[in-house]
N, C-alpha and C positions, 0 to 999 in steps of 0.2 A: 874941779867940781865947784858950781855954785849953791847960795843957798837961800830958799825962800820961804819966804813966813805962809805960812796956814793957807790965809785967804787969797795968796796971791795964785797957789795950787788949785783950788776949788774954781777959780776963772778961766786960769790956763785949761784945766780939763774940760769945763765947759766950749771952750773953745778947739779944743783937740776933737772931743765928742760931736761939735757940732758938723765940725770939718772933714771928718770920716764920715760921716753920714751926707755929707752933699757929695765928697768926693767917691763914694757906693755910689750914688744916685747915676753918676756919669757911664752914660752907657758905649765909649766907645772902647773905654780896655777893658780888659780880662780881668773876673773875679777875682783870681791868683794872682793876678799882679797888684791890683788894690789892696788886697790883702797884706800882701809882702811889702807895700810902700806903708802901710799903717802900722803893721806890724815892727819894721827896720823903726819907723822914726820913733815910736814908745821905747824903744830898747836904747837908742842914743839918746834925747832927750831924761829919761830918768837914771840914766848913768852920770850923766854931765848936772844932772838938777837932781840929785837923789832925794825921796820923801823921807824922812828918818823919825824914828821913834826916840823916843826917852834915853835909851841905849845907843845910839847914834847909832843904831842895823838901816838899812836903808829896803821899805817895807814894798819895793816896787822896783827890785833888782831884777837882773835875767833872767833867773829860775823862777819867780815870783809871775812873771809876764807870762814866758813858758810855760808855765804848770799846765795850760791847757792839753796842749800834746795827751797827757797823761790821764786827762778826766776822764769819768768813767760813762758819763754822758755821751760824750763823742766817740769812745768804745763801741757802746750800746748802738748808735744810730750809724754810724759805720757797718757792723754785722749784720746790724736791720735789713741795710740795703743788700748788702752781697745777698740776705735771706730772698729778698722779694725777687732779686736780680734769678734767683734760681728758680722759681715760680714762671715769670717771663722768660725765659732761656728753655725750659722744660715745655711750657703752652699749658700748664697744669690745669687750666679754664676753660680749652677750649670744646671737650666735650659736653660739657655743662652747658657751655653756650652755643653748642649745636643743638642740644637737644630741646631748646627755649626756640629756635628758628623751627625746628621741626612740631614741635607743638604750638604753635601760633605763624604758622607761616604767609597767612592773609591779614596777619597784623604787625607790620612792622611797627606802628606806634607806641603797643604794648610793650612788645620785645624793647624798645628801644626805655622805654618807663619800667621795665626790670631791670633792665642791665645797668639805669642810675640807680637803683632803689640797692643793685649787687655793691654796683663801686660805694654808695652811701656807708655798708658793711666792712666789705671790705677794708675799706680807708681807715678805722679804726684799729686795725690790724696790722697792715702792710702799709710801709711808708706810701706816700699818697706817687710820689713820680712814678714808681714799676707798677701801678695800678693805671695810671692815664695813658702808659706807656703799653697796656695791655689790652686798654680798651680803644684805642683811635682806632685801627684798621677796623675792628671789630664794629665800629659804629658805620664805618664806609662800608662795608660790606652789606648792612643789612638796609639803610637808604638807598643801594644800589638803583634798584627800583623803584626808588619811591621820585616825586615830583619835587626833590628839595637836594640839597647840597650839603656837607658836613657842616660849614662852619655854623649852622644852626645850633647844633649838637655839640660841639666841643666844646665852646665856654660853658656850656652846663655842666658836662666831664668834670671840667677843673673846679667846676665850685663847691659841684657835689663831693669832690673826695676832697676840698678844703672843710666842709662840712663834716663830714666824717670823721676830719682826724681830731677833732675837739673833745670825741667822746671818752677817747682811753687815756692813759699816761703813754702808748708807743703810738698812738694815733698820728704823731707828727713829733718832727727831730723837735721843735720850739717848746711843747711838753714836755721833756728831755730833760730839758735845758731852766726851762722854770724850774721845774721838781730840784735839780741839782742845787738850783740855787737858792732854794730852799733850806735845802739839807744843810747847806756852805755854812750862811746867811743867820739863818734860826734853830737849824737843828731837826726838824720836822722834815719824816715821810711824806710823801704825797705816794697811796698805794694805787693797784693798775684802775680800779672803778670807782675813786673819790671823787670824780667828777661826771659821774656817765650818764647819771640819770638827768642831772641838770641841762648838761651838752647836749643829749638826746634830744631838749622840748626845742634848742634853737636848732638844731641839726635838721629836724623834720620839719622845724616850720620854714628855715629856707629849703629844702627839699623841694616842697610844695609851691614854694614862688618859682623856683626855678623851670620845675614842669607844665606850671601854668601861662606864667608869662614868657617863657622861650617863644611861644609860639606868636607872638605879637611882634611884630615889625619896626611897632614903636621903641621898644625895647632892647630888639638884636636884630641888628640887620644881617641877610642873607647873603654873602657875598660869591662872585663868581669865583673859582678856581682859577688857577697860577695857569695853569694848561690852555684856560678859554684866553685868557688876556695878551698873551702869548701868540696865540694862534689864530687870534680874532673870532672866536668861534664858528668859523666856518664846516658845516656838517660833512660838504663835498670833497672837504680837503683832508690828506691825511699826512703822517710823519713816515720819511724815508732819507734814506741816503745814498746821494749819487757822487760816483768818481770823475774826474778830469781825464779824459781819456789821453791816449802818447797821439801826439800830430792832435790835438783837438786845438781847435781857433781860437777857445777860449785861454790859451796858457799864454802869458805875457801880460791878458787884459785886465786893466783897475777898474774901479766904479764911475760911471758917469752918471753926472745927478743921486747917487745911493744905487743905481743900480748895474749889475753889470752887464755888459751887452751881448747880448742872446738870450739870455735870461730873465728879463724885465720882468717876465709877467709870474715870475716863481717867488715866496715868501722864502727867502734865507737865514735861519732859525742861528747858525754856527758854520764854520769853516774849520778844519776837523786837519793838522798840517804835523805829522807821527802824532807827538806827545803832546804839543800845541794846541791850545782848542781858540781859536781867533769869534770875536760876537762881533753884529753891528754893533753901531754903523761901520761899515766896511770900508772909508775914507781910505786909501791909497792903500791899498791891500792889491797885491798882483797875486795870479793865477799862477799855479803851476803840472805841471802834469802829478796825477794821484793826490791832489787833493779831494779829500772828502767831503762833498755838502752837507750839511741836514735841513732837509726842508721839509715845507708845508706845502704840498701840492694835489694838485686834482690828477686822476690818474688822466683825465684827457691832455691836461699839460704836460705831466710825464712822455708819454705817450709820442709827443712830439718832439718833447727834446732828447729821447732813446733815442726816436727816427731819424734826427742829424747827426749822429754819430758824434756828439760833441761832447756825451757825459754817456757814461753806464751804471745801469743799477748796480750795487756793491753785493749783490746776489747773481748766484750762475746761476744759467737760464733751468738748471735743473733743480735748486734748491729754491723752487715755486713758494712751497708751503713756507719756508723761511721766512719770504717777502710776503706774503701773507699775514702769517701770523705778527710780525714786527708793531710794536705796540708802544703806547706813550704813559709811564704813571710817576704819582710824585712820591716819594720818600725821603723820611724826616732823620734828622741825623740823631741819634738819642745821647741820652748823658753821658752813659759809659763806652759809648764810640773810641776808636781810635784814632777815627778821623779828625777828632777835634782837635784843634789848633794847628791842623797840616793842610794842605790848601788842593785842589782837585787835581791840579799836573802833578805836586810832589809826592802823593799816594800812588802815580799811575792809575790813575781812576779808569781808564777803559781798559788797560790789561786785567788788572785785578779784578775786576766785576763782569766785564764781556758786554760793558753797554756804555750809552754817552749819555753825558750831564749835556743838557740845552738850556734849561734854566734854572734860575735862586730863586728864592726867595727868604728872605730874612726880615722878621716881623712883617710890618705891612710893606714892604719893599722887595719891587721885584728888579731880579740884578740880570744883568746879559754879559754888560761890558765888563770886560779884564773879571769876568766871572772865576775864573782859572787861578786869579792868584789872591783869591780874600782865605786868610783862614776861617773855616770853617766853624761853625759853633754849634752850643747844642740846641737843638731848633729847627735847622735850619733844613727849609724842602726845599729838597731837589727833584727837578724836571727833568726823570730818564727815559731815554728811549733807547729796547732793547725788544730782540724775540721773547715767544710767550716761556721757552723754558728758563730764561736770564733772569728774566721780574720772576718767575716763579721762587727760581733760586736764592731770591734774594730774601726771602719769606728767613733763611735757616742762620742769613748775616746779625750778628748784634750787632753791628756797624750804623747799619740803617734800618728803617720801620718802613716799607711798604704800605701805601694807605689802600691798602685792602687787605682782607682777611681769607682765608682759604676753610673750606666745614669740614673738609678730610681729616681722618681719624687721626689720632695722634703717632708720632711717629717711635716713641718709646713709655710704653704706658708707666713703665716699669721705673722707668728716671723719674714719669715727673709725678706718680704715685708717691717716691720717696721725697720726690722735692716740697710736696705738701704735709707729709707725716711730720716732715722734722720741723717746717714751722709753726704746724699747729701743737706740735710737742714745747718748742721754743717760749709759743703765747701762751700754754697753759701751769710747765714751770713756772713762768712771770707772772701769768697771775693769780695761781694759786701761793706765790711766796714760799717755792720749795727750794728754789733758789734766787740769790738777787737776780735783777734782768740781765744786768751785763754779764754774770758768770752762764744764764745759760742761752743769750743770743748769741758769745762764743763758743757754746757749746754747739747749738746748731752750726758754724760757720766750718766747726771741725767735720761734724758727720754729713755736712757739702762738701767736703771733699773727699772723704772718709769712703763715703758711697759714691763720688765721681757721677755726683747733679753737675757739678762745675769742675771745671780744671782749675789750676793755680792760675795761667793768665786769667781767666775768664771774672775769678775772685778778686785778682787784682786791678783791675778794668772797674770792676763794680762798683769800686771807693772813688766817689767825687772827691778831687780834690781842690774842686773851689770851697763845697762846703765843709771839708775837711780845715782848711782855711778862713775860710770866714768866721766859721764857729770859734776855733783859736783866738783870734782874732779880737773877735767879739766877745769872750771870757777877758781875755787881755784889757777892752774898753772897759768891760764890768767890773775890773776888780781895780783901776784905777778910779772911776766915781764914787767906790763904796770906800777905798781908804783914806781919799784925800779929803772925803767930809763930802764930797760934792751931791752924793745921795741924799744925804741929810739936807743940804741945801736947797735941792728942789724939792724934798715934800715939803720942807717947812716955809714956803714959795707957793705951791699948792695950796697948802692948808688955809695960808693967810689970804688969799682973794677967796677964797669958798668960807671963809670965818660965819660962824653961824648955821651954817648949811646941816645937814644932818649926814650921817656915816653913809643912808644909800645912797644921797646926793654925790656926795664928795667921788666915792664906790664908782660910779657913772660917769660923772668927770673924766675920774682917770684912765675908766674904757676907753672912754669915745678917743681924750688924747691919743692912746695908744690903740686903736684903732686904723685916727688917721696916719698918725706918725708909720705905722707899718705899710703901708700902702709904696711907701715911697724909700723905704729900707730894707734891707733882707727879713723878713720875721725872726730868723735867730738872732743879728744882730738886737734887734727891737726887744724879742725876747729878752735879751743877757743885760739889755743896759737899764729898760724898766724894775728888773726882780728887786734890786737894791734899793730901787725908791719904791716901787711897793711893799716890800717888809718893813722899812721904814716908816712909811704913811700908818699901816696897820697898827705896828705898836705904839704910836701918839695916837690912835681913834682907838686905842684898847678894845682893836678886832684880833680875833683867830689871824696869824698869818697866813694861814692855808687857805682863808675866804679872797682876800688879796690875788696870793698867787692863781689861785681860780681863775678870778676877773680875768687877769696876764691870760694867762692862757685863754680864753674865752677873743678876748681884744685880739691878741697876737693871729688868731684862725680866722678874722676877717677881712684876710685877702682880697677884696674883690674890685678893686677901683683902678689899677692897674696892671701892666703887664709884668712890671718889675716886682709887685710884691710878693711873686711865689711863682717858685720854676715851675709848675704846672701851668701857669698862666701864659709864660714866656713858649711851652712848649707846643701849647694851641695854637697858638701866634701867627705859624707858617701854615699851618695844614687847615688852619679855620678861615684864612685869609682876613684876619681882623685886622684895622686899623686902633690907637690908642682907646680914641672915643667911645668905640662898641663898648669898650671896659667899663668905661664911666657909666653909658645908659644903661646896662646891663646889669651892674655891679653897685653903683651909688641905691638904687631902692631895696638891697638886699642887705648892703652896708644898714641902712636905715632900718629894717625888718628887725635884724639883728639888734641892735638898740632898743627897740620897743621891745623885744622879748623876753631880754638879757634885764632889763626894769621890768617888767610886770613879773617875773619868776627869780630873780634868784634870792630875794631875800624870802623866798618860799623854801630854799634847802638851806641858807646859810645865816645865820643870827648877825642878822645886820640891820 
């Protein structure tokens, strides 16, 4: 063990802190593993360099780093989720939201400005993902019709239920997580509606930009679907699958120039070989007999290449309607998927579903080649093509999200009647203070399964455990800055360039920092490591710590400049077809709205 003076700890963490937060930033590995590397190195590092007090205890030992696991925060937003997980798994919404298409059905515009004005609500209530996660198809559905495309619609989704979760204390996990550290930190409650009414004036007024200016082009661009890009959007052409027949000419032949011969004039989407699914380009790929195509073809092309007996529809000549009905849609793989981190061949993805992946897409990137072996993540749409009862089927998968919605009645009124009783039971225990939140968001999580809304996998599925991990993690970074001094060191770093300033000045500073600072880190992370220099700042401006924490929470809920700064953003991503920038045009004057608002109102509820 070595041993180091005071200020030499307060650089080293500044530097550890800085460096888990570029290394977050890296979007090629996995939350869980970032975690797990930040996590390992604080546990060796303060073993070998222990911080030790007066007593020679060393205040930054195992269990000390650990203690997260146990907090009651990450309890609380763990339960949350399974709650909301059972809301979506039941469709407890969806005849409320039939009955909004039935009363306005020549107005999709409307429908569509209540059902943000629902999730606006909502999102105060129900962690914001099983809400976004509730409403995509739901938004595809009701555009059907209309002369526009989702991804107009979906980064307002995600903004709106970023909005919303400002208003409560379970409004959002990073709420949570301030309030806790609060409690840690000062000793002070934050109760469920101590910040609602303030939350509410910037909740509405981004609301309101968002409705407005969605519709401007300058702002958010309309992008084509994964389906058109794919398939060139040709009207005449459609998705099918043909075999290699025994004795066909074509078995033995490669590609000449990209294409293969007999074939020229047919768009070849996938080569389909048992378990194997092969994409262009198709460089030195041989034919074999019962290989599968999937293409994009005009039935006159078909039509011809039946008539040489060189390939056959993968339909008998009796099952018509089959080949008829055979259809192409995208779905998004969601958080508590099983799919994630396993890759399309190692699931058996066409046994297990009864349809074929043609293509990815993963954020703004559309994948074809060696598509078969990326793991999967949560996000990410896939381009299936299956008959109409398979995509129906898939409506009932929590695996994957369909981006379409079905208005048929619900299928067990009786589950998801219960599945809403016990969370509106859960919200009003908490906030009436009949009991703490976490004793009774695990009490909802028992009588989920109590009443069999969810099974045990289904529960256990529900708990992310990247943010199960992050959040650890992120306590872990928190309670390293607040013992080695280094909290104290950046308010009193703060204070000194704002010297003179007045408390709301200083108050807005440290928004806007942690504003941008959140953009480009997890918000929990951003959450756990600002609380200690915001309690800090407060008690040298002899403010309320609770006005502080406010602020945190208020900064931390403004998501909106990239994709990485809040998994509703990331989960629009694929199904909106957005590029990064859409976020910045989109996001950067809402960012800003949100500043103006957050300065003219809060020192209207808070003595500053």
């Amino acid at each position: 063990m070595f041993i180091l003076s005071n200020e030499i700890f307060i650089y080293i963490s500044l530097i550890i802190v800085l460096m888990s937060m570029i290394f977050y930033a890296f979007d090629d590995l996995s939350m869980v593993f970032k975690s797990i590397v930040i996590l390992t190195f604080l546990l060796i590092f303060f073993s070998l360099f222990p911080f030790k007090n007066e007593f020679g205890e060393n205040l930054l030992n195992p269990q000390a780093l650990l203690n997260g696991f146990s907090n009651t925060s990450l309890i609380t937003v763990l339960s949350l989720l399974i709650l909301g997980q059972g809301v979506v798994q039941t469709r407890a919404l969806d005849n409320v939201l039939s009955s909004l298409l039935r009363v306005f059905p020549n107005n999709p515009n409307l429908v569509i400005t209540l059902c943000l004005l629902l999730v606006l609500i909502l999102s105060a209530f129900i962690n914001n993902t099983p809400v976004v996660i509730i409403f995509i198809p739901i938004l595809q559905r009701i555009i059907k019709n209309m002369n526009s495309s989702l991804g107009r619609f979906l980064m307002p989704l995600s903004y709106v239920a970023i909005l919303g979760g400002m208003t409560t204390l379970i409004g959002s996990s990073t709420n949570l997580l301030v309030s806790d550290s609060l409690k840690k930190y000062s000793n002070i409650d934050l109760s469920f509606f101590d910040f609602t009414l303030a939350g509410s004036i910037i909740s509405l007024s981004g609301f309101l930009y968002v409705i407005v200016f969605s519709r401007f082009k300058l702002f958010l661009t309309d992008r084509s679907p994964v389906s058109n890009e794919l398939l060139d959007n040709q009207d005449n052409n459609f998705i099918t699958q043909i075999v290699i027949n025994q004795n066909s000419e074509l078995i033995g032949k490669s590609t000449l120039e990209g294409k293969f011969p007999g074939l020229e004039k047919i768009k070849i989407l996938m080569i389909q070989r048992g378990e194997h699914a092969e994409h262009g380009p198709f460089e030195g790929f041989i034919l074999e007999e019962g290989d599968i195509l999937v293409v994009s073809i005009s039935r006159e092309q078909l039509t011809e290449v039946v008539g040489k007996n060189i390939v056959s529809i993968k339909y008998s000549q009796e099952d018509k309607e089959s080949f008829k009905n055979q259809l192409i849609t995208e779905a998004m793989v969601t958080p508590s998927s099983s799919l994630v981190g396993n890759t399309i061949e190692n699931v058996s993805f066409r046994y297990r579903y009864n349809c074929l992946v043609i293509g990815l897409q993963r954020k703004s990137k559309i994948i074809t080649k060696k598509m078969g072996e990326l793991p999967l993540e949560p996000g990410d749409t896939l381009l299936i093509q299956g008959d109409e009862e398979v995509i129906k089927n898939l409506r009932t998968q929590s695996d994957l999200l369909p981006m379409e919605w079905a208005t048929s009645e619900i299928h067990n009124k009786e589950i998801a009647n219960k599945s809403l009783m016990i969370f509106l039971s859960v919200v009003t225990l908490g906030a009436l203070e009949f009991l703490p939140l976490v004793v009774a968001s695990l009490l909802g999580v028992v009588c989920i399964l109590f009443f069999k809304v969810l099974n045990i996998r289904q529960v256990i599925r529900s708990i992310d455990n990247s943010l199960l991990l992050l959040i650890v993690t992120s306590l872990a970074l928190g309670q390293v800055i607040q013992v080695t001094g280094t909290a104290n060191f950046l308010s009193d770093l703060l204070l000194h360039l704002l010297q003179g300033s007045s408390p709301m000045i200083i108050i807005l500073c440290f928004y806007m920092l942690v504003s941008i600072t959140t953009n480009f880190i997890s918000n929990n992370a951003c959450a756990v490591l600002f609380a200690p220099i915001a309690i800090d700042i407060a008690e040298k401006l002899s403010v309320d710590p609770k006005t502080l924490a406010i602020s945190l929470i208020f900064a931390v809920n403004t998501s909106f400049l990239t994709p990485l700064a809040y998994q509703t953003n990331l989960l629009v991503m694929g199904p909106g077809h957005y590029k990064f920038i859409d976020y910045v045009k989109f996001g950067l004057p809402l960012t800003i709205l949100c500043w103006f608002i957050f300065f003219l109102t809060f020192p209207l509820f808070y003595n500053v």
